[in-house]
py3Dmol code that shows the C-alpha trace and the ligand (Angstrom):
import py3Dmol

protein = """\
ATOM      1  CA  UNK A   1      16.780  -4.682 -35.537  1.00  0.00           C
ATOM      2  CA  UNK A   2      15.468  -1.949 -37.850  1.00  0.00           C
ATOM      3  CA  UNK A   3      12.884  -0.597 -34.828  1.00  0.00           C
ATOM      4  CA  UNK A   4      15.591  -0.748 -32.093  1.00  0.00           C
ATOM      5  CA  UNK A   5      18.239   1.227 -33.814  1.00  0.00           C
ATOM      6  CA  UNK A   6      15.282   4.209 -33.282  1.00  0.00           C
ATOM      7  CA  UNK A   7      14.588   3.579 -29.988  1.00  0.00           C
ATOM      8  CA  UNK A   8      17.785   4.864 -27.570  1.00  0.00           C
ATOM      9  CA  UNK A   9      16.613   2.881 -24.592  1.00  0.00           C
ATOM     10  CA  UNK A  10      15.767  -0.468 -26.697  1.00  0.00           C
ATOM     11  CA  UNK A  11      18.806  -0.352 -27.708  1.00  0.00           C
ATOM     12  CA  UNK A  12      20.791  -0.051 -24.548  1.00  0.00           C
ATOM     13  CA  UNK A  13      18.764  -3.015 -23.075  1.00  0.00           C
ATOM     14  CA  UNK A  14      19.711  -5.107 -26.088  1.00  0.00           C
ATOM     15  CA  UNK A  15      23.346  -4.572 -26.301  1.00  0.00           C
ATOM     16  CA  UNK A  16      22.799  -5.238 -21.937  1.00  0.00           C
ATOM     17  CA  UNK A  17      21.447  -7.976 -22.749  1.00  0.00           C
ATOM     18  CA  UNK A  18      24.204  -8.948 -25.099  1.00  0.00           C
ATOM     19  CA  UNK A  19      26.787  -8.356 -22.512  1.00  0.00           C
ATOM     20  CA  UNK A  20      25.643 -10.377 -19.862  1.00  0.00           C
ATOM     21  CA  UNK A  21      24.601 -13.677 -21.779  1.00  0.00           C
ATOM     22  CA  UNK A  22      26.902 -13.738 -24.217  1.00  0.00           C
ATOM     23  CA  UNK A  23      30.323 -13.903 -21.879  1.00  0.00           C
ATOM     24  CA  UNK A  24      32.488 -15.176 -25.282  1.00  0.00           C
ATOM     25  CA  UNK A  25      32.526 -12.085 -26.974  1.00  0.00           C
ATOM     26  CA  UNK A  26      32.452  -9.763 -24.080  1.00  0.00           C
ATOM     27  CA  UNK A  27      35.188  -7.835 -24.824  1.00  0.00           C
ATOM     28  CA  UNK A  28      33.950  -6.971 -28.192  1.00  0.00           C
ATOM     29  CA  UNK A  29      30.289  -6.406 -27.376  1.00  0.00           C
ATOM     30  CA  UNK A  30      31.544  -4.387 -24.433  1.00  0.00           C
ATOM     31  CA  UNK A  31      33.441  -1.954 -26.233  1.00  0.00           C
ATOM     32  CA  UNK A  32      29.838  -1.459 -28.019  1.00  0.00           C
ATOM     33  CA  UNK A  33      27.894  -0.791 -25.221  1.00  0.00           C
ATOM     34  CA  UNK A  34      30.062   1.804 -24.340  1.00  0.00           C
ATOM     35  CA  UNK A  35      29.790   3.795 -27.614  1.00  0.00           C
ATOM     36  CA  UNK A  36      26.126   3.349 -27.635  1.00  0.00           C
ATOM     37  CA  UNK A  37      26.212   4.747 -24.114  1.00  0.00           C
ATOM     38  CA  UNK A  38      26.937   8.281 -23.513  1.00  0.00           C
ATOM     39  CA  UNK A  39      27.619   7.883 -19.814  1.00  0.00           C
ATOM     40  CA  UNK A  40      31.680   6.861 -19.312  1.00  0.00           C
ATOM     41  CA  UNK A  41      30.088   3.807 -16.927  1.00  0.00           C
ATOM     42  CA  UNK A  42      32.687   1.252 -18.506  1.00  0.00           C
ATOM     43  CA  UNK A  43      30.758  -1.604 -17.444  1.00  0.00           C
ATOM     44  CA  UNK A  44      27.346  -2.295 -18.813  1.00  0.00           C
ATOM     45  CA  UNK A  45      25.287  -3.900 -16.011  1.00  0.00           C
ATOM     46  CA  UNK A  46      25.265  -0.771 -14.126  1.00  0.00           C
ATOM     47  CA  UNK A  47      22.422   0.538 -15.983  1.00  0.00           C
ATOM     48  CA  UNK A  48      20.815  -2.701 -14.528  1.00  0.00           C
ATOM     49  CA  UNK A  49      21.617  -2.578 -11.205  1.00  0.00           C
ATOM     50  CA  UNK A  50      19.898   1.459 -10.960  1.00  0.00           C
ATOM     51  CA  UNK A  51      16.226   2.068 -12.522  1.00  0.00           C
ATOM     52  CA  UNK A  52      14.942   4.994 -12.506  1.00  0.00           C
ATOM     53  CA  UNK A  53      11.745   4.999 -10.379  1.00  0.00           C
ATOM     54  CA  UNK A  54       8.611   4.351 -12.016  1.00  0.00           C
ATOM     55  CA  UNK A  55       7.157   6.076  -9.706  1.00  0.00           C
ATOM     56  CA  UNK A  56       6.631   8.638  -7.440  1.00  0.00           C
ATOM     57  CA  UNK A  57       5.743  10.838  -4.655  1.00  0.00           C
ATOM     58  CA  UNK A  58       6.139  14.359  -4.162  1.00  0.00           C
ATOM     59  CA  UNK A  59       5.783  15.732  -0.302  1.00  0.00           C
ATOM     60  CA  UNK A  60       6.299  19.293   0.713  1.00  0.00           C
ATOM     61  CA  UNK A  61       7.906  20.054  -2.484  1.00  0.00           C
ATOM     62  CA  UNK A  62      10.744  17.109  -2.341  1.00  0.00           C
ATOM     63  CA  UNK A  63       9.623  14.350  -4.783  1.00  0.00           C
ATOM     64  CA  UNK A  64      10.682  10.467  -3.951  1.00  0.00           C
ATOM     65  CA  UNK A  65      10.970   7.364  -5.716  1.00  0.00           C
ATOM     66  CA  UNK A  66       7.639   5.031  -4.203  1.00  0.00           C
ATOM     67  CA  UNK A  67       9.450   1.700  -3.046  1.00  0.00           C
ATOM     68  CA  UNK A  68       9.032  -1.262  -4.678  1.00  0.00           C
ATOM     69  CA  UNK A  69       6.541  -2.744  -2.193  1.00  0.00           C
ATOM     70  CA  UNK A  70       4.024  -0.109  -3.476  1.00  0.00           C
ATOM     71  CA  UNK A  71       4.523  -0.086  -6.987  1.00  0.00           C
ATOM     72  CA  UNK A  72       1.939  -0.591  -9.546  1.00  0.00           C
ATOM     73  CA  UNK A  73      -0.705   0.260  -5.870  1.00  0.00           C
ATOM     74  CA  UNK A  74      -1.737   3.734  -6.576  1.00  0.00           C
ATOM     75  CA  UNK A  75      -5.720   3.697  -5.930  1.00  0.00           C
ATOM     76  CA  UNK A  76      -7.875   5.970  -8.435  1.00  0.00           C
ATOM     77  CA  UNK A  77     -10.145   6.867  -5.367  1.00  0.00           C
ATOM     78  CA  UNK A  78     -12.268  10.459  -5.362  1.00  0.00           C
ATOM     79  CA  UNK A  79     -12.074  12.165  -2.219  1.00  0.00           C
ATOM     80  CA  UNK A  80     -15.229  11.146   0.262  1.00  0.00           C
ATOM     81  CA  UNK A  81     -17.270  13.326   2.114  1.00  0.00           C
ATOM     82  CA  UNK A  82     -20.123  13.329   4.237  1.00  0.00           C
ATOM     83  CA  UNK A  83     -23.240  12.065   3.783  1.00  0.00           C
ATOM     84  CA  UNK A  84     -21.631   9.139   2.007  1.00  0.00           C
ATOM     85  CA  UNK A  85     -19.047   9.045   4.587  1.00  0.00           C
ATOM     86  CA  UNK A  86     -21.149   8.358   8.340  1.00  0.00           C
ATOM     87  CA  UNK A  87     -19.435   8.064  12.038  1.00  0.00           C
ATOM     88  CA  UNK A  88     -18.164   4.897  13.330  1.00  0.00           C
ATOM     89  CA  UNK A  89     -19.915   4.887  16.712  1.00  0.00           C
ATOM     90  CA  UNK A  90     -17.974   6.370  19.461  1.00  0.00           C
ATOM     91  CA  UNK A  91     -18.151   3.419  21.958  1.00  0.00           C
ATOM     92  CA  UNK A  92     -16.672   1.534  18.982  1.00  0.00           C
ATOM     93  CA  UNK A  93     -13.711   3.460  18.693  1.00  0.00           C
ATOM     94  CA  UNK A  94     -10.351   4.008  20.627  1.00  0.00           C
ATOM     95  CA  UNK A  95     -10.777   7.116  22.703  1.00  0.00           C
ATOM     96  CA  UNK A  96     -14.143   7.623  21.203  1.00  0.00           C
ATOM     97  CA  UNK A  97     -12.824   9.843  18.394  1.00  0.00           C
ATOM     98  CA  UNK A  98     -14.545  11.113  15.523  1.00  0.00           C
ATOM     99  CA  UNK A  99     -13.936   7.679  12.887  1.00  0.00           C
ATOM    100  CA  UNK A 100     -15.615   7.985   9.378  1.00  0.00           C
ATOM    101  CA  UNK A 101     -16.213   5.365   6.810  1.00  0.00           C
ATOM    102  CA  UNK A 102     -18.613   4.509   4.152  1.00  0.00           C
ATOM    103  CA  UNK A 103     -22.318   3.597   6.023  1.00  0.00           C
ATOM    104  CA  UNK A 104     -22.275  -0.034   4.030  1.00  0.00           C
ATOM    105  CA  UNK A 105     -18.893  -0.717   6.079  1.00  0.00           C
ATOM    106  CA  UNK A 106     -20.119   0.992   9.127  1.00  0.00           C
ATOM    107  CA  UNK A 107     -23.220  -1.132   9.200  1.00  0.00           C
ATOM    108  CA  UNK A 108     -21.578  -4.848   8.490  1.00  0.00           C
ATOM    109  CA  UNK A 109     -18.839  -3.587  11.673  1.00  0.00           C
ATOM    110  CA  UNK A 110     -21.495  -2.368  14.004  1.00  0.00           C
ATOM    111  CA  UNK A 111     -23.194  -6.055  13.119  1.00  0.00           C
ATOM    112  CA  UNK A 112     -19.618  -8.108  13.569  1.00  0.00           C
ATOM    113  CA  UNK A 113     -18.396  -5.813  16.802  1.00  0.00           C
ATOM    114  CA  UNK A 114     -22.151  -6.715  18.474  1.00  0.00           C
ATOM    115  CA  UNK A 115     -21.423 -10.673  17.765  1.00  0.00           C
ATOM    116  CA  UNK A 116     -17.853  -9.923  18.933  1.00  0.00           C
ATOM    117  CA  UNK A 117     -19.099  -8.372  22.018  1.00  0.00           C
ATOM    118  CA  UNK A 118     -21.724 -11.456  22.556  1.00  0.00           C
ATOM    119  CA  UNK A 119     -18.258 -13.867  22.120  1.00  0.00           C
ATOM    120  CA  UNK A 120     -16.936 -11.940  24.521  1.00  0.00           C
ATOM    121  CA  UNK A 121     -14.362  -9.745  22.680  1.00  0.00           C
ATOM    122  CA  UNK A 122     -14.120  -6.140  22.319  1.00  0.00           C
ATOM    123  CA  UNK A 123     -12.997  -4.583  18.634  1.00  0.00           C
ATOM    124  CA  UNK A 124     -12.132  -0.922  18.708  1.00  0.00           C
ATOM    125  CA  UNK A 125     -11.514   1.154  15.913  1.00  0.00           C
ATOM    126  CA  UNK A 126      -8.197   3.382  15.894  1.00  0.00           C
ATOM    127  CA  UNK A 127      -8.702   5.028  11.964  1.00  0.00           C
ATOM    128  CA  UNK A 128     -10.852   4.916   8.974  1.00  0.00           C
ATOM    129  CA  UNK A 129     -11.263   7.131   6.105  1.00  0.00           C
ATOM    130  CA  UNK A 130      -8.165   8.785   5.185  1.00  0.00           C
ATOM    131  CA  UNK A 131      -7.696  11.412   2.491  1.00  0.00           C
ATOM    132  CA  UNK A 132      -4.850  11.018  -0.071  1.00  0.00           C
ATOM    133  CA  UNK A 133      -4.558  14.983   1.875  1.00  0.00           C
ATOM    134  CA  UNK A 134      -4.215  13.676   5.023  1.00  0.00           C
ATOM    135  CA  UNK A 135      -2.029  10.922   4.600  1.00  0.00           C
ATOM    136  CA  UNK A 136       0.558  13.873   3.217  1.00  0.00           C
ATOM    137  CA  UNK A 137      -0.379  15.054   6.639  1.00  0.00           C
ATOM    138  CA  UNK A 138       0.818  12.301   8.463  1.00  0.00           C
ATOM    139  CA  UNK A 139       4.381  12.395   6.491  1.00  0.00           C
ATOM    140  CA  UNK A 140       4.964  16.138   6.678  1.00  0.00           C
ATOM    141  CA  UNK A 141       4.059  16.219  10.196  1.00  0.00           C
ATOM    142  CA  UNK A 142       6.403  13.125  10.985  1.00  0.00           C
ATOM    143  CA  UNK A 143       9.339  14.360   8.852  1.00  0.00           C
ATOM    144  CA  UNK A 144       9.558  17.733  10.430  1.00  0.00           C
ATOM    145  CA  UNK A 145      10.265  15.516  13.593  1.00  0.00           C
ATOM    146  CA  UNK A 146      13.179  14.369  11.863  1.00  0.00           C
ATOM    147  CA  UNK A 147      11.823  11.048  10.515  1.00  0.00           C
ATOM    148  CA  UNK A 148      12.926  10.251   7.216  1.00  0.00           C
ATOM    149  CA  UNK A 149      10.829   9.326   4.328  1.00  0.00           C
ATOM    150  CA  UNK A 150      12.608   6.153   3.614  1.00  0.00           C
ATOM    151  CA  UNK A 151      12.024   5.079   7.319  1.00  0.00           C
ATOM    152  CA  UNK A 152       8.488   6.069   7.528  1.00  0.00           C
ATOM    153  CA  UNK A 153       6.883   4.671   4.085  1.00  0.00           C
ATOM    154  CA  UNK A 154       8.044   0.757   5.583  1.00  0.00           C
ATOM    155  CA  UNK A 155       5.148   0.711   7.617  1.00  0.00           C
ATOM    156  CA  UNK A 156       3.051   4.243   6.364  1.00  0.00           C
ATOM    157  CA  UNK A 157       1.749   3.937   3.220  1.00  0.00           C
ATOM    158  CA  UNK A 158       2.584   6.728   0.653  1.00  0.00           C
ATOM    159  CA  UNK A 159       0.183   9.505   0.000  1.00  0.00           C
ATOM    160  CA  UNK A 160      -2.266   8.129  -2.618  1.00  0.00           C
ATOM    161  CA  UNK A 161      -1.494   4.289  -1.956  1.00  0.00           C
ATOM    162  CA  UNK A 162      -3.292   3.596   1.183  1.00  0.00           C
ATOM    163  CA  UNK A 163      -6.509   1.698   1.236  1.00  0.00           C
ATOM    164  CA  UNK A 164      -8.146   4.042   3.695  1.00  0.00           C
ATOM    165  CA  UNK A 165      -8.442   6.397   0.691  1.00  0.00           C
ATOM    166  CA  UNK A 166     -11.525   3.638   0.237  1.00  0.00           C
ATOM    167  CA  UNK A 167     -13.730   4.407   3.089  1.00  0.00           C
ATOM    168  CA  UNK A 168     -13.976   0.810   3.600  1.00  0.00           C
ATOM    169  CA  UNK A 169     -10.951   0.207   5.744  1.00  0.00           C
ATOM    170  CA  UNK A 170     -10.379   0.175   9.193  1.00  0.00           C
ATOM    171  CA  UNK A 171      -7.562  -0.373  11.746  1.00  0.00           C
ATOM    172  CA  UNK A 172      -8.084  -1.925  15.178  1.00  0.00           C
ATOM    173  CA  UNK A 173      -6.764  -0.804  18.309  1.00  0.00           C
ATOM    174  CA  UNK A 174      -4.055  -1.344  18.847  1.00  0.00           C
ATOM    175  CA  UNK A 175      -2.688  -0.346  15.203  1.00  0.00           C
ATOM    176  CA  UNK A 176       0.072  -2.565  15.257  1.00  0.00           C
ATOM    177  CA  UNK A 177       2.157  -5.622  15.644  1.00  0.00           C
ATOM    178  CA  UNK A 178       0.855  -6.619  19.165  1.00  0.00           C
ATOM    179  CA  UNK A 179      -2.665  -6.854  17.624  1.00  0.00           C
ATOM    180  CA  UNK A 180      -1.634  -9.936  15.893  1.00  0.00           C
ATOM    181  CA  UNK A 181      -1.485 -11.498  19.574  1.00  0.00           C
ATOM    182  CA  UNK A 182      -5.027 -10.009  20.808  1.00  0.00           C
ATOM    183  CA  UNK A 183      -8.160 -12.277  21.342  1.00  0.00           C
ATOM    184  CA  UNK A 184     -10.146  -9.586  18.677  1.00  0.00           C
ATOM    185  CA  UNK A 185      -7.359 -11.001  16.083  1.00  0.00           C
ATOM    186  CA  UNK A 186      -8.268 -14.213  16.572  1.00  0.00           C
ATOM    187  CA  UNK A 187     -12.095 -13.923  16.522  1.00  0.00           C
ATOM    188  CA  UNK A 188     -11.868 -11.519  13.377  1.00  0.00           C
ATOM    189  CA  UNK A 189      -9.688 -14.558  11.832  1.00  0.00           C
ATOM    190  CA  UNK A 190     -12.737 -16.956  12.451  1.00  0.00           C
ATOM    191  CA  UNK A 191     -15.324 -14.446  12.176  1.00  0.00           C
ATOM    192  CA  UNK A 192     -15.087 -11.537  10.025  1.00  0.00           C
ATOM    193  CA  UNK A 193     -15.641 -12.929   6.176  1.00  0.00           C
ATOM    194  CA  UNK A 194     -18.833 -13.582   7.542  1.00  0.00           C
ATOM    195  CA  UNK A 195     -19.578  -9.508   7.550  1.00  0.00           C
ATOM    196  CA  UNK A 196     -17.335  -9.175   4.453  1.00  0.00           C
ATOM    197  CA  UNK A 197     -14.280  -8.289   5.868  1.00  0.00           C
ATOM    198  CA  UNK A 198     -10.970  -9.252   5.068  1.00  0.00           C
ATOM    199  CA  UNK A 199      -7.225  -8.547   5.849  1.00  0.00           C
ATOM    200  CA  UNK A 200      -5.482  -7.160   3.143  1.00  0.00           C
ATOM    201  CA  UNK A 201      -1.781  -7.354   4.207  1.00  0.00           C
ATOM    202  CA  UNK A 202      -2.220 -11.110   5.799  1.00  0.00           C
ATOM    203  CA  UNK A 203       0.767 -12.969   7.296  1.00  0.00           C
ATOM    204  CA  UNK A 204       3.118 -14.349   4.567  1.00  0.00           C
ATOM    205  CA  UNK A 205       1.687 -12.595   1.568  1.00  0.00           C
ATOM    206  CA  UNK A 206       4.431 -11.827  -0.845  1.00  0.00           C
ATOM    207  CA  UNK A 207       4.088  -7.982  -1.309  1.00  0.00           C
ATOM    208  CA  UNK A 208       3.690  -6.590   1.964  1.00  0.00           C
ATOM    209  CA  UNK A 209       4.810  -6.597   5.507  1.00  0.00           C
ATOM    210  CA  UNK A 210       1.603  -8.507   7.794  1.00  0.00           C
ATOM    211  CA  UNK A 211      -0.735  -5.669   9.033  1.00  0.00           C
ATOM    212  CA  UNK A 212      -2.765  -7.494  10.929  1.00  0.00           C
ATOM    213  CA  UNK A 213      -4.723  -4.845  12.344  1.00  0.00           C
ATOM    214  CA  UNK A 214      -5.987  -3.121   8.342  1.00  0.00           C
ATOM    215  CA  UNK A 215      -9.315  -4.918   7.500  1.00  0.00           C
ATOM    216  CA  UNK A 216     -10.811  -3.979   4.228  1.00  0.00           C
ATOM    217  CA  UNK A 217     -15.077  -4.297   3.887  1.00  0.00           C
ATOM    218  CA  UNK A 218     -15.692  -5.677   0.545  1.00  0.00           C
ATOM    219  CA  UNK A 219     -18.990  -7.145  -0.359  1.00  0.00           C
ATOM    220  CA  UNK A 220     -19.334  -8.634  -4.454  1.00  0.00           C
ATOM    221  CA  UNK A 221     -22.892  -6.931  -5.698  1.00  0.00           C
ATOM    222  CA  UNK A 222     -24.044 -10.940  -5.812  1.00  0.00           C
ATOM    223  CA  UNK A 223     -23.913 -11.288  -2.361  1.00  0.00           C
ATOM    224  CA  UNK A 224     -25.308  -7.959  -0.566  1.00  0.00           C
ATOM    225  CA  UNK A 225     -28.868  -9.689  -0.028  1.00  0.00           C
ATOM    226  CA  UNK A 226     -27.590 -13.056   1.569  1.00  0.00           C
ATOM    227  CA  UNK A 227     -25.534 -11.162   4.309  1.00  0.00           C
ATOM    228  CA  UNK A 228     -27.828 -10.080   7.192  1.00  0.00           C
TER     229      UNK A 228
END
"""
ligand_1 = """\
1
ZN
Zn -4.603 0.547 7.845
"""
view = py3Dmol.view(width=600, height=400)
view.addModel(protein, "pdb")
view.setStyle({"model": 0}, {"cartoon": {"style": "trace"}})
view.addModel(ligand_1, "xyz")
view.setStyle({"model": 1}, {"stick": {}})
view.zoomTo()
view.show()
């Protein structure tokens, strides 16, 4: 008890705590939580039910809490730059735009999209490398159309969070729920740990809505000489 009473916010969670399991003396501990709490909220749980935000954003000036789904996410990645960074191929990408990712990824997708192509299936590349710079970008520019922040960070990661920051990530045409249906989805199911790639937001896992289309290149050091 002695190190609570210094700590404010201890405190508070203890006499919260106090209040909600202990329903007997309720009316007593209540009337303590209240004097230990500044705020005239007359019922305790209320500090529960808000947290502050552990973290966040800030985007054109306006800063906003980072939803839950992305807490505890934020990626420690330098900003890439050529050489390290090296074109996808252009015949390998949608619209043959200018793709860039790190050459050890482009290498192991040239190899899986020539099996693909031998199987019978085309895989096309709609982004790679993304700056945390230009994934502020992508908000700004879709906010001052009038999309909200809360709306867009469901399915656009926030600026600093997304994988592409990596230069080992790529999307597939087409970037989103329909590619889940496409014959490349199914051969990259069956096919694609053999080049090291994996999907990082799979169907069902318990953090994330499915992105079937975001595959991440990852190779452990142990196994760069047995993959060809
Ligand atoms: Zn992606």
């Amino acid at each position: 008890m002695n190190t609570v009473t210094h700590n404010t916010q201890n405190k508070k969670l203890l006499m919260t705590s106090l209040c909600r399991f202990m329903p007997l003396l309720f009316c007593i501990v209540s009337v303590g939580c209240v004097s230990a709490t500044p705020s005239p909220a007359p019922v305790a749980s209320a500090s529960i039910a808000a947290p502050a935000p552990e973290e966040t954003v800030t985007i054109d000036g306006t800063t906003y809490p980072v939803p839950e789904a992305w807490i505890g996410r934020k990626l420690n990645a330098p900003p890439l730059k050529t050489p390290a960074l090296v074109r996808i191929p252009p015949e390998l990408t949608k619209d043959q735009t200018d793709i860039y990712i790190l050459r050890e990824a482009r290498d192991a997708l040239v190899r899986m999209a020539a099996r693909a192509q031998e199987d019978g299936v085309s895989l096309r590349v709609d982004s790679g490398y993304r700056s945390a710079w230009y994934q502020r970008k992508i908000f700004i520019n879709l906010m001052k159309k009038g999309r909200s922040f809360e709306d867009l960070v469901r399915y656009v990661a926030p600026p600093g969070y997304s994988e592409h920051m990596l230069g080992t990530v790529v999307d597939f045409s087409p970037g989103n729920w329909r590619f889940a249906k496409t014959p490349a989805y199914t051969w990259l199911r069956e096919h694609a740990g053999e080049y090291a790639f994996s999907e990082t937001y799979p169907e069902n896992n318990r953090h994330h809505p499915w992105e079937s289309w975001h595959w991440r290149y990852r190779l452990p050091a142990s196994d760069r000489d047995r993959i060809k």
